[in-house]
N, C-alpha and C positions, 0 to 999 in steps of 0.2 A: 393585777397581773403584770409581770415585770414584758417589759416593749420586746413583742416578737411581730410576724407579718400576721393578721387579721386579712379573715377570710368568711363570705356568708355563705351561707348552707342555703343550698337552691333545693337541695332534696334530702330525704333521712338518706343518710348512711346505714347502707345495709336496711333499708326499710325501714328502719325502726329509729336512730340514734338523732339527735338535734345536734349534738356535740361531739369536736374530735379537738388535739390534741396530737401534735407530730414532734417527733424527740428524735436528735440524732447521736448514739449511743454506741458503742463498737459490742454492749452487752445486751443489748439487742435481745439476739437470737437464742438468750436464754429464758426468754418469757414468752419463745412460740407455745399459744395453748395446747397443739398434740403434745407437747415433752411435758405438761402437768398432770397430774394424779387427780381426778374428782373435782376439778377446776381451785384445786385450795393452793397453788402456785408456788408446789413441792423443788422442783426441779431449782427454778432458780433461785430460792433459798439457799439449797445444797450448794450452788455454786458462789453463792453470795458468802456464807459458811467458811468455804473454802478460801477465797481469796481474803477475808478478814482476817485469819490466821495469817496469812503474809502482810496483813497491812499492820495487823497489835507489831510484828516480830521485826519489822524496818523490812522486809523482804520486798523485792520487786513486786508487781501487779503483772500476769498475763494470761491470756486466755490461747488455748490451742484453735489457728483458723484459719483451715485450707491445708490440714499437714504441715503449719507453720507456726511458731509462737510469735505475740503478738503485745505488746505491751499494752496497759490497763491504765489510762490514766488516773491521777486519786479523783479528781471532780467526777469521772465517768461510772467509779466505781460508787462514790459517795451519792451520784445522782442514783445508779439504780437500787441503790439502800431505801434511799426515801419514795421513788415512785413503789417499791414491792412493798414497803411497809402502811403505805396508803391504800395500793390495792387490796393488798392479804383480805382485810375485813370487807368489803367491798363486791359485789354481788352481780350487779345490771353493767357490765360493761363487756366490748368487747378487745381485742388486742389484734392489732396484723400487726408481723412482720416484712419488712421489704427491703431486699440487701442488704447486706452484711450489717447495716449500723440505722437501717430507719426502724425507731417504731411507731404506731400510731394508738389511740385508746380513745374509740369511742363509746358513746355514754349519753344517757338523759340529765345525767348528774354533774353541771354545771360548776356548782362548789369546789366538786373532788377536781376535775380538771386545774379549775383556780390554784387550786392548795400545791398540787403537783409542780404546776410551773412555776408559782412561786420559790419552790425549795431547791429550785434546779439553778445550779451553779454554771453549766454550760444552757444558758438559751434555748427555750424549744424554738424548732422552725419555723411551728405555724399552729395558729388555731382557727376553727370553725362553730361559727355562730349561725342561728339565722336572725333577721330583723323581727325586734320582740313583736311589731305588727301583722308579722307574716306566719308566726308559731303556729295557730291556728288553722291554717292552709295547707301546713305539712303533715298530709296524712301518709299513710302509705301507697307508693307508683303516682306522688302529683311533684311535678316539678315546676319552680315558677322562673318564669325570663321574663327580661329585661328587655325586650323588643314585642310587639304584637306581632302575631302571625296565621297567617289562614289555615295552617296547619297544626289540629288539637291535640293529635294524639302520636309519640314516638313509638316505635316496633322495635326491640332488640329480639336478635335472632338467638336461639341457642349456638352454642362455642363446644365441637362445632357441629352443624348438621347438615344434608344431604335437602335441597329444593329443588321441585321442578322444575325447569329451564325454562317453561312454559309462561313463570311468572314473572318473566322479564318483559315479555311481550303486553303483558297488561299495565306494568306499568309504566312503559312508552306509550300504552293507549289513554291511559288514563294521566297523565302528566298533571292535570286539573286538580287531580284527586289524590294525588299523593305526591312527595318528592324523594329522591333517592339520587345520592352520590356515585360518580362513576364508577369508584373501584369495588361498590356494593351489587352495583349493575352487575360490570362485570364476572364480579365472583357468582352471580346469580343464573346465569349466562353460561358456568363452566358448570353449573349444578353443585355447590358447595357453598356456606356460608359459614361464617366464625366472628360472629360476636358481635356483627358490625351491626347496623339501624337504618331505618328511614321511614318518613311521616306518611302520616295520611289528616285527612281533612277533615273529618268530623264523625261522631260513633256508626252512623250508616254505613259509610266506607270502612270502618275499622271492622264490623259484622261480616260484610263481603271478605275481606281479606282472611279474618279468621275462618273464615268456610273454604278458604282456596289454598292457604301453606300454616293452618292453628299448630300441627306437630312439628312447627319448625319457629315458634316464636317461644321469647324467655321471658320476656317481660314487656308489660307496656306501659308506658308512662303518660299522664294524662298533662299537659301545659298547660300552665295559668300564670299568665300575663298582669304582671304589677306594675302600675306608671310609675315612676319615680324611683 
């Protein structure tokens, strides 16, 4: 794999994924999956299609973005030739878009990432690995750190949802038993929550809390602490 930033996978992406894969692309936003057809990655074919006719004919390269035209450079173009040509056959993955020019493609499929970045003329950002010791440990909602901590289990709240005020008051009483960041208090406090987290100590406290605010949690994640 040609030298970009390396990065481990503390948790699956998207629950599911060991591997990601970050590309910076101005063609991007031709591979958001709602613009494909049946997920067989119609859309940006067509557009790939299109500017190829300008690249046979010596024509400029541009893409319309933001009500402006934009120039295409050939690497940018030639790179998203070879990522769509790898994916096309290609099944188990998924794609975000993020601003104008990030993409990302995560995947169990380690190889395919490999082959991708290899062919890319413009550098990916970044990849995500986990330590081949730790594969095993990443099931789905376990996330592993790098520090011990007396607190096992992470709360993400839904984004956004309506809390009792009342559960601020527990835990201020319960400090022991859980931890929570001021601006989570806070919001907690105005009766509104968005997205944000905070722990608690062990599955008896996690039971409690799901019987006091369960319609207002999205995920919980369990932590498992690896020495080294």
């Amino acid at each position: 794999m040609k030298s970009l930033k390396q990065f481990e996978t503390v948790k699956l992406h998207y629950n599911k994924y060991l591997y990601k894969l970050e590309i910076c692309n101005i063609l991007a936003p031709f591979f958001r999956s709602e613009l494909q057809k049946n997920k067989t990655l119609n859309y940006i074919k067509v557009k790939l299609d299109q500017l190829n006719l300008c690249y046979s004919s010596g024509e400029p390269l541009t893409k319309t973005m933001y009500r402006s035209t934009v120039e295409v450079s050939r690497n940018e173009f030639l790179d998203a030739k070879d990522i769509y040509n790898i994916l096309k056959n290609k099944k188990d993955y998924t794609i975000r878009i993020e601003g104008p020019v990030g993409l990302s493609i995560y995947t169990n499929d380690k190889e395919m990432l490999v082959r991708i970045s290899n062919k890319l003329r413009d550098p990916a950002w970044g990849f995500w690995e986990p330590k081949l010791e730790n594969i095993s440990l990443l099931t789905q909602n376990v996330k592993i750190i790098a520090h011990p901590t007396m607190f096992n289990y992470q709360i993400h709240f839904k984004n956004p949802a309506q809390i009792d005020i009342s559960f601020s008051n527990w835990l201020i009483a319960n400090a022991d038993k859980s931890r929570v960041g001021d601006k989570t208090l806070e919001a907690i406090q105005q009766g509104y929550v968005s997205g944000s987290y905070f722990y608690v100590r062990d599955e008896k406290i996690l039971i409690i809390v799901q019987m006091l605010i369960g319609n207002t949690i999205q995920r919980i994640d369990k932590l498992v602490y690896i020495e080294g």
